[in-house]
N, C-alpha and C positions, 0 to 999 in steps of 0.2 A: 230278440224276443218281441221286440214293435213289432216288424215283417209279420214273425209266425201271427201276432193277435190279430194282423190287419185282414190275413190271407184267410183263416181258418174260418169265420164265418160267413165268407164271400163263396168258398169252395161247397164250406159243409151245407148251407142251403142249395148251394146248386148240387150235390151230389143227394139230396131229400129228394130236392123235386124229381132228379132220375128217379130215385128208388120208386116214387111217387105214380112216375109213367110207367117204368116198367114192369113194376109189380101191379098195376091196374089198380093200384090202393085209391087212385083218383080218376071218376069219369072223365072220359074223352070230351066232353060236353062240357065238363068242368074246366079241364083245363083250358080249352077255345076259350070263355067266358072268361076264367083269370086273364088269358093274355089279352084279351081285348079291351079289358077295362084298364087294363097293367099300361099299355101301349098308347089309348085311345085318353089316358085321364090322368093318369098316377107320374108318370115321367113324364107327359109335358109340363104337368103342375110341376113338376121336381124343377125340371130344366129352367120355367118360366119364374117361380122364386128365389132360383140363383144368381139369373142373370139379372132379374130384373133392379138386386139390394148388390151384384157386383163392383167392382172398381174397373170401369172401362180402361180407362187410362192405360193404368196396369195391362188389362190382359190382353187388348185390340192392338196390337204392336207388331209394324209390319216383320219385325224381324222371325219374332214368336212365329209366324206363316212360312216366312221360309224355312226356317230351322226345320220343321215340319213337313211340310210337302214338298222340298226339293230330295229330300230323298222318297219319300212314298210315289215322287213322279218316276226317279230312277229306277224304284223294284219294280212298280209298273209297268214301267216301259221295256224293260231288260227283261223279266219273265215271261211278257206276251212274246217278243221278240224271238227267247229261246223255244217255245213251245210251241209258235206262230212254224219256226222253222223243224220243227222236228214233226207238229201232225200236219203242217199242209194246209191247215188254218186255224181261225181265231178261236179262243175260250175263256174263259173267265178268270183262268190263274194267278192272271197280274191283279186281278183286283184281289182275289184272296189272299196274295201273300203282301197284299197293300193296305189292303181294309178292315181294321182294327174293335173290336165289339168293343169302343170305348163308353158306352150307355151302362151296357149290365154289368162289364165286370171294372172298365176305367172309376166310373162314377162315386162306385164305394171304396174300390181302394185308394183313391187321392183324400174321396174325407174323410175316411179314417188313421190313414196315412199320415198326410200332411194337415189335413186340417178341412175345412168347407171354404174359407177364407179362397184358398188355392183350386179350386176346382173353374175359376175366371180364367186361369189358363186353357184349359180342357172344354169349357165354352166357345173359346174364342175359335180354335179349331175344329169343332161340332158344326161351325154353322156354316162350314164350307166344306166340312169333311163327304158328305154324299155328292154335293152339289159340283165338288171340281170330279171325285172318282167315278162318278157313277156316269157324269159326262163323258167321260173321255171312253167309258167304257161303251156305251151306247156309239159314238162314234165309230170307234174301232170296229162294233160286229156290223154298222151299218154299212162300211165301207170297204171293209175287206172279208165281210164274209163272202159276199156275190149274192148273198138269196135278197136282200131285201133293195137292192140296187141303189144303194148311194144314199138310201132315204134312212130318214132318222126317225124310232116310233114314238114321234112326241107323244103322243097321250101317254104312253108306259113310262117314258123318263118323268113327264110332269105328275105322273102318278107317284113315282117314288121318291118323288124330290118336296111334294106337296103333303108332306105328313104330318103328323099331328106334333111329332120329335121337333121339327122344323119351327112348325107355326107356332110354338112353346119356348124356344130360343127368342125367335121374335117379337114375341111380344112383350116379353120381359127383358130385349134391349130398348125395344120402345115405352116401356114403363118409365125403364131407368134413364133416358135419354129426355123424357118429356121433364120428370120431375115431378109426379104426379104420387099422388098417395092414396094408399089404398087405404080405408076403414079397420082399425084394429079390428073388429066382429069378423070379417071378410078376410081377413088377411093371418087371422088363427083358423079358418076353414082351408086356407091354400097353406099353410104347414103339418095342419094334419092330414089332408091329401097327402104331399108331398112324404110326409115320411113313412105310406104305406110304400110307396114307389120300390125301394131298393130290394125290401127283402121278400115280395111277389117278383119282380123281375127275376132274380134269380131262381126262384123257383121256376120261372115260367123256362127261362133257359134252359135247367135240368129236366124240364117236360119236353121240349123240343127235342133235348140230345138224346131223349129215351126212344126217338122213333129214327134214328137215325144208325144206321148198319157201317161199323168201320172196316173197310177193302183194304190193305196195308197194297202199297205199291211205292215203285222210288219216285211218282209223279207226287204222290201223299207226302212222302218223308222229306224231299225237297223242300218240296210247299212249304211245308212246317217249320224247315229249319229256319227257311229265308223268313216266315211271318216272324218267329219268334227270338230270333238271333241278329242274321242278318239286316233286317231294318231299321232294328232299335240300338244297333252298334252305329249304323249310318246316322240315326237321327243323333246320337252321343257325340259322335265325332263331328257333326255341323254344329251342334250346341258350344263343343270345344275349340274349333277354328274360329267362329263368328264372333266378336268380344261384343259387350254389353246383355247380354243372355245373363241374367241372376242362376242363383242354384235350383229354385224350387219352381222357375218354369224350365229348365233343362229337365231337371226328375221327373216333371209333371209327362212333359213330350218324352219322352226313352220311354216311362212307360205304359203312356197311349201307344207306343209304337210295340212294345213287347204284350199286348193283350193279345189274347187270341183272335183268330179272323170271326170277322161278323155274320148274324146268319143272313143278313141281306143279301148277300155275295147271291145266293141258290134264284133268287131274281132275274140275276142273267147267264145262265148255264144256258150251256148250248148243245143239248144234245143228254144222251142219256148217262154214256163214258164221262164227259164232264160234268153230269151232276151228280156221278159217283163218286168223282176223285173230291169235287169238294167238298160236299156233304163230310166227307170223312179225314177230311184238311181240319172243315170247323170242328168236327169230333175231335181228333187227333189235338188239336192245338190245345180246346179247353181242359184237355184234361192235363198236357204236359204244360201247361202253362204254370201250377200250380209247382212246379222245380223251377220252371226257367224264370218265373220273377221275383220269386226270392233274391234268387241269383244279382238279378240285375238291380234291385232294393238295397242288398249289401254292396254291391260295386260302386251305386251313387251315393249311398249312404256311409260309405268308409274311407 
């Protein structure tokens, strides 16, 4: 019964905001404006007053990293690899069955979940989650596509890496690292920001998913299985080999690993077949996400 309460208003706002987009009950003009305030104000405040009152200690542990990205390097690496071989060249798949929307829909379901206490976990891996995937993914299409000859398009990666998501982790490690205090007047304006952040995001998600066309293919259902099965079994069984790993950063990572794929992924599509198949990767995922992480809620939770 926690799961069903945790899940139900994470889904049912984002299933508004579709209805929202797709029934044009909300200007197209409106939505842009929600997401950009949503984006540009509301979750870096979120992110920035989490980290900034977190417990470093706790969550910056290099283990927490690997437990983490050594398997998100292996879907990585192993889905471009297969797909790499089957069209002939590079696409973006391994980032989508590796890169996890842990913002919109991680965010709320750990605090409602487990608690806000616990979301220092899901921090810790935020603030390297773009910055190792998105790297390796720009490398990849500079190097083995052939069009762009070995070069790398720094201003697009430093574009997507220099967000407001980012600069909102940072500065609220650097709050918390200085030791510095903010003015109670000021510091009740950053939590009511902060708590418009979750339930616009979600909306803003359901708006996006509203303009998005799902292709059913076995490139899609793959995708899907590896983003929401496969990974978060891998990241389970590193949490279980590796000792000193607590329980509630294991649950925290399984499921940042079991969210559905992010819509950043559509950033680096390469082509128009590839930004069909993902487009309807992140479709397909968010919607089956809402069975498969119950699933994995009761598994860690039992």
């Amino acid at each position: 019964m926690v799961v069903v309460n945790a899940l139900v208003p994470i889904f049912g706002l984002i299933l508004l905001g579709y209805l929202l987009g797709k029934r044009h009950w909300l200007p197209s003009e409106a939505g842009g404006a929600l997401a950009a305030i949503t984006f540009r104000l509301f979750m870096p405040v979120l992110l920035f007053s989490g980290l900034a009152r977190a417990d470093l200690n706790e969550g910056l542990s290099p283990l927490l990293l690997l437990v983490y990205f050594v398997p998100a390097l292996l879907v990585f690496s192993g889905v471009n690899w297969l797909m790499h071989r089957r069209l002939g060249q590079p696409s973006s798949m391994g980032l989508a069955a590796s890169y996890s929307n842990n913002v919109l829909v991680g965010v709320p379901l750990i605090s409602i979940l487990l608690g806000p206490d616990k979301l220092v976990y899901l921090f810790a891996i935020l603030i390297f989650h773009s910055l190792v995937l998105f790297t390796l993914q720009s490398l990849y299409n500079a190097f083995w596509s052939g069009a762009g000859g070995g070069r790398i398009d720094k201003r697009a990666l430093l574009k997507s890496l220099a967000n407001p998501l980012i600069i909102g982790l940072l500065l609220g490690a650097a709050l918390n690292l200085t030791g510095l205090t903010v003015p109670a007047p000021l510091w009740r304006m950053v939590e009511w920001l902060a708590a418009a952040a979750l339930p616009c995001a979600l909306l803003v998600l359901g708006l996006s998913l509203s303009h998005y066309r799902l292709h059913i293919s076995w490139e899609t259902l793959g995708l899907t299985l590896v983003k929401l099965l496969v990974f978060p079994a891998l990241v389970l069984a590193a949490g279980l080999l590796m000792p000193g790993l607590g329980a509630d950063a294991r649950t925290v990572l399984v499921v940042m690993a079991a969210c559905p794929t992010g819509v950043n992924v559509l950033a680096f599509v390469m082509g128009e077949a590839d930004s069909r198949i993902i487009s309807s990767v992140i479709f397909l995922s968010t919607v089956l996400a809402a069975v498969t992480l119950p699933v994995w809620l009761v598994l860690l939770n039992g």
